[in-house]
N, C-alpha and C positions, 0 to 999 in steps of 0.2 A: 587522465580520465576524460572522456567524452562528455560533451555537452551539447543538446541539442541548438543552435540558435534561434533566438523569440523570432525572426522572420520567416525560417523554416520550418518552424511547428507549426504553425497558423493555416498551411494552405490541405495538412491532412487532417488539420480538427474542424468541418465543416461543422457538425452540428455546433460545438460553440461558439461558431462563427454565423451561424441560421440562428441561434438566442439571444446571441449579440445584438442581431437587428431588431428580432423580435422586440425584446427586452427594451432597447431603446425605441419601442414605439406604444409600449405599452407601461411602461415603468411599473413595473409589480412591486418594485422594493423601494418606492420613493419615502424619505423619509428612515428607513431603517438602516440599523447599525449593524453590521457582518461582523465577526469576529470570528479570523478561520486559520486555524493550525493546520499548515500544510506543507512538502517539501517544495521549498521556493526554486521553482525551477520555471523556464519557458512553458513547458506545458500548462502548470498552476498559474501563469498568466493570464492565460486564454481565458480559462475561470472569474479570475479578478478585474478581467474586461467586461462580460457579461455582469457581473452584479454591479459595476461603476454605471454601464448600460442602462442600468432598472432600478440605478436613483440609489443604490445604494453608497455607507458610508462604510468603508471598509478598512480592518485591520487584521492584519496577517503576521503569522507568527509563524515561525519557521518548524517544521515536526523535529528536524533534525540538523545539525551543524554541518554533518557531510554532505548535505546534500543541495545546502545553499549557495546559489548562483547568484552572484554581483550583479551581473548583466541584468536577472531573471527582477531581480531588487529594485533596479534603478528603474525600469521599464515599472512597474508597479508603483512605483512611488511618484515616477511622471503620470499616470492615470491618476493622481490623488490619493490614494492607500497609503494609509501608515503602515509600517513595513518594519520587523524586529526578528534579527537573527538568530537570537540566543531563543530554544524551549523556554516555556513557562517553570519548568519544575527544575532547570538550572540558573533561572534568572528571578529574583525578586525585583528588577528594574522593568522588565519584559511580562511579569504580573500585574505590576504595580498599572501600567501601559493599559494593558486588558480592562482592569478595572474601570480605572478612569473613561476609556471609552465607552462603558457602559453600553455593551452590546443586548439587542433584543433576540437576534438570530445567531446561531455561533453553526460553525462546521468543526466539529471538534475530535481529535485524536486521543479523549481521555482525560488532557488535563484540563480544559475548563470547568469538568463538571469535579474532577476533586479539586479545582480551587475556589468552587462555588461553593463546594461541602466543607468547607473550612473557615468560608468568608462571612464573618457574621451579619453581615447585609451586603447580600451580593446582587448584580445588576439583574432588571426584570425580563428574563429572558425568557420567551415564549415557547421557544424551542428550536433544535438544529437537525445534524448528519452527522450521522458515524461515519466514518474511512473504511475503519480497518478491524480485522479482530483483533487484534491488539487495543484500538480501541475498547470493546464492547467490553472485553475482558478486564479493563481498570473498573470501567463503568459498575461489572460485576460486582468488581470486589467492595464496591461502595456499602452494598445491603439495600435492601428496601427500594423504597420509591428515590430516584434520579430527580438533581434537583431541577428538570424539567426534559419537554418530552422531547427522545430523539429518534428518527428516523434512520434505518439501519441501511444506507449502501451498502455496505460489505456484504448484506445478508441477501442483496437484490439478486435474483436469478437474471438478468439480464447482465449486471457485471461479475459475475462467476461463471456466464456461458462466453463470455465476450473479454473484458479485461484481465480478467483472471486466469485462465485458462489458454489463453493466448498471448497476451504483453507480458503477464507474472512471468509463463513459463520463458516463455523467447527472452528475456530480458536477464533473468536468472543463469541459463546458457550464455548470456552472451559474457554476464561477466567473470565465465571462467573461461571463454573463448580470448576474451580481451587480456587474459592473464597468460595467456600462452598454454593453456590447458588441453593435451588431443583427448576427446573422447573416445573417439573410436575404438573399439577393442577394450578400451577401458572398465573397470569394476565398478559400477556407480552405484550405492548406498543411496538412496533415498526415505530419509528419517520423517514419516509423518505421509498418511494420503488423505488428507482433507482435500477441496476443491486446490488446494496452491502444488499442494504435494503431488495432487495426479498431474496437476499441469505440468510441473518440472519431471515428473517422471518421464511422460510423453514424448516431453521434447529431447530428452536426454536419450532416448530410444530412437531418439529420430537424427541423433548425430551418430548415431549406430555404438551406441552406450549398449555394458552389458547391465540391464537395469537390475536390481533386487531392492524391495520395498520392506522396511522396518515398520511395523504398525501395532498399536495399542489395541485398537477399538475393533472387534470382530466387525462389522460392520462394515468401515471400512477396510479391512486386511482379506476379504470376501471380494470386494470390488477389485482390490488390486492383481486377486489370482484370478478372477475370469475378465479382466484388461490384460492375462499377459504376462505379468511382472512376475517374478520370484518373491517371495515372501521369506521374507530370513528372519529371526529373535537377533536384535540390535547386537548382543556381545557375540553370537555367531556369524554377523555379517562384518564385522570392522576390521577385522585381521587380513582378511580375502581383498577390501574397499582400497582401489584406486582412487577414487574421489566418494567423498561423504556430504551428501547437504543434507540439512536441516530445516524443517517445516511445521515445527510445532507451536512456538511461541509460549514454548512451558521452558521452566527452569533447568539448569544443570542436564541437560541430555547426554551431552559428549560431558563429563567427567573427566578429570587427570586420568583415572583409572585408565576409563574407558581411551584414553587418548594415547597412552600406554600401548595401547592391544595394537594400533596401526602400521602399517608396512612402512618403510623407508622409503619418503619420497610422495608419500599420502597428503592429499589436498582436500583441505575444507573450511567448507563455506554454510555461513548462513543465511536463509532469505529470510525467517520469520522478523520482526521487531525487535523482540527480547533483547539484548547481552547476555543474559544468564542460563542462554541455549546452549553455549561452549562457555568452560570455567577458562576464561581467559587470564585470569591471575592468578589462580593455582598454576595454568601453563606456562606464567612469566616466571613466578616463583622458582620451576621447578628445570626447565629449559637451563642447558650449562654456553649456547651461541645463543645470539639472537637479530636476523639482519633482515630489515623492512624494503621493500623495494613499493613498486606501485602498486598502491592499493594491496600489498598483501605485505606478509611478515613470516621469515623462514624461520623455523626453532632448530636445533638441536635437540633432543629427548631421548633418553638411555640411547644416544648412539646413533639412533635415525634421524633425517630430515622430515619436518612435516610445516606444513603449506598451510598457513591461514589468511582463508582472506579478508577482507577488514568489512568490515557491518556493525548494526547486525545491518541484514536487507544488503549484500554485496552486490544485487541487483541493480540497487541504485549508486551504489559507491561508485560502480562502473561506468555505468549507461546513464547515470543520472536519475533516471526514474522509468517505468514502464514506456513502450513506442509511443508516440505520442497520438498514432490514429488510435491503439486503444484508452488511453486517456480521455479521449474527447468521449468518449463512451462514461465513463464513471461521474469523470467532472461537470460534462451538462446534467444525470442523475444529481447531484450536487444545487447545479444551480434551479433547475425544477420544485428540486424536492423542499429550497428554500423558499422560491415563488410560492408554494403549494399551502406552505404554514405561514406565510404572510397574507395569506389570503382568505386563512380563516376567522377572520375578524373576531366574534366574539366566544367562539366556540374551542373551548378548553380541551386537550387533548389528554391525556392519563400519563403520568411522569415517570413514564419508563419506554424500554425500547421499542418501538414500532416498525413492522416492514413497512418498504415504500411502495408506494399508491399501486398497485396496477397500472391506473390510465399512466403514469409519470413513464413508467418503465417503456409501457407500447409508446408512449410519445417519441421517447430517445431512438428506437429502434425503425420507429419511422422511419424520425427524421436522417438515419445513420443510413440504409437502406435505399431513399430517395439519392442522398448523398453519391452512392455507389452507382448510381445506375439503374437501379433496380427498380423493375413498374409490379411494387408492393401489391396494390389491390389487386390488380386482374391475375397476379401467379396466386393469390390467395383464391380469389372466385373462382379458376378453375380448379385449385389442391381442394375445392370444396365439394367439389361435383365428384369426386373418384369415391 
């Protein structure tokens, strides 16, 4: 599996290399304790330099086991971050850690806020950043008021035009490209068109994929037939499916059943978070072969071969994690949006989820924009005059 190296992501992620400096000249976070669940990889570096940058004390907990880089590790733990491989919700040592550093800002994936909802005096944390929906959606399941207030990345229109829509999709391609996967001509099943699922359709269209799009929500199943896509009902798209991804981050999608219905030789993958988007141990259960090769796992089932690739998020099994110039997009939103609530001194925010600022979002896109090349004001003062 591919690994980006910390020296070679650095020189496409300018803006967190422009906050970097910033940050170190302004120290917005001096004195505060980061606490941030992330996949530890070179890109989440970058991240971990800026907030060392702006006085912060930081500890970082891995989102995911597959997706932790040693490298990515050691390089963060030489900045001074404590640094813990194991998830909180598989580690009570890795809790225990959290705890004790007694964070005021956190960047959290979901489990800090249900280990603050369980922690009978839990540290006084002001407030953080969602990632991902997967996040928001623990968050959900909480009830009521969050035990403090978090700001919604995931939900920013700038990383849904930009990371999402472009690193999710490319990234998600790439790791069935890296599995030996041809699309071309191919049957591809796209489970879910929320902003991840149109991405991956996209691009899956754009490896000259025969796309059809599985979709719940009228809404979106509307969008996906005037983008293009076929529209098929999930048990009538599966049998036809060369390759099947999934983009819901709801429970049990693909089913034994439903896993049943697929052709010999059918590949599938999941981008959402979840595990329980593929019944993975109904499938082990039921599979009479079973042979793992890289990053994927071949079954047997009534007779046919069928292709699983290991996730959930096969995107990052792969490639590690999203390209790392759109990361610098999500992750400086990240480090802003942490500036932004460290900055409101005494001004209480309401203990649930929050879009992120406006000004934070044009800031990133500036600064991403400038980056590029691109002489931002004057193409705006003339697109203003037409």
């Amino acid at each position: 599996m591919t690994r980006t190296p910390p020296a070679a992501a650095r020189p496409v992620m300018p803006v967190l290399s422009s906050l970097e400096r910033d940050f170190g000249d302004r120290g917005p976070l001096a004195g505060r304790r980061v606490a941030a669940a992330l996949n530890v990889t070179p890109e989440a570096g970058g991240l971990v330099r800026v907030l060392v940058a702006g006085g912060a004390r930081v500890t970082v907990v891995s989102s995911k086991t597959t997706t932790f880089d040693a490298g990515a590790a050691k390089e963060m733990t030489e900045l001074g971050a404590e640094v813990w491989a194991a998830p909180v919700q598989q580690s009570a040592a890795t809790a225990r850690a959290v705890l004790t550093a007694a964070p005021d800002l956190v960047l959290d994936n979901g489990e800090f806020a249900r280990l603050w909802s369980r922690t009978p005096q839990p540290p006084p944390v002001t407030g953080g950043t969602a990632h991902s929906r997967n996040a928001v959606k623990n968050l959900g399941a909480l009830g009521g008021d969050l035990p403090f207030p978090l700001l919604s990345v995931f939900g920013s229109p700038l990383k849904a035009a930009v990371e999402t829509a472009h690193g999710t999709g490319q990234a998600a391609l790439r790791g069935l490209l890296d599995a030996g996967v041809l699309l071309a001509g191919k049957n591809v099943l796209v489970v879910g068109f929320g902003v991840t699922g149109r991405a991956v359709a996209d691009y899956a269209r754009g490896c000259h994929g025969r796309v059809a799009v599985a979709e719940v929500s009228p809404v979106a199943a509307l969008r996906a037939v005037y983008e293009g896509h076929r529209l098929v009902p999930l048990d009538q798209g599966l049998p036809a499916a060369d390759v099947v991804l999934t983009v819901t981050d709801s429970a049990r999608v693909l089913t034994l059943e439903r896993l049943r219905a697929l052709k010999d030789g059918a590949v599938v993958g999941g981008i959402g978070h979840s595990r329980e988007e593929i019944d993975r141990a109904a499938l082990d259960g039921a599979a009479t072969e079973r042979r793992a090769g890289p990053g994927r796992i071949t079954y047997l089932l009534d007779g046919k071969h069928l292709t699983l690739l290991e996730g959930p998020g096969h995107n990052h099994v792969f490639a590690g994690i999203n390209p790392p110039e759109m990361m610098d997009v999500s992750l400086a939103l990240h480090a802003l949006c942490l500036a932004h609530l460290a900055g409101l001194g005494t001004t209480r925010l309401p203990r649930r989820l929050l879009p992120v600022p406006d000004a934070v979002d044009a800031e990133v896109a500036r600064r991403k924009l400038t980056a590029l090349g691109h002489d931002w004001p004057a193409a705006a003062e003339e697109g203003s005059t037409g």
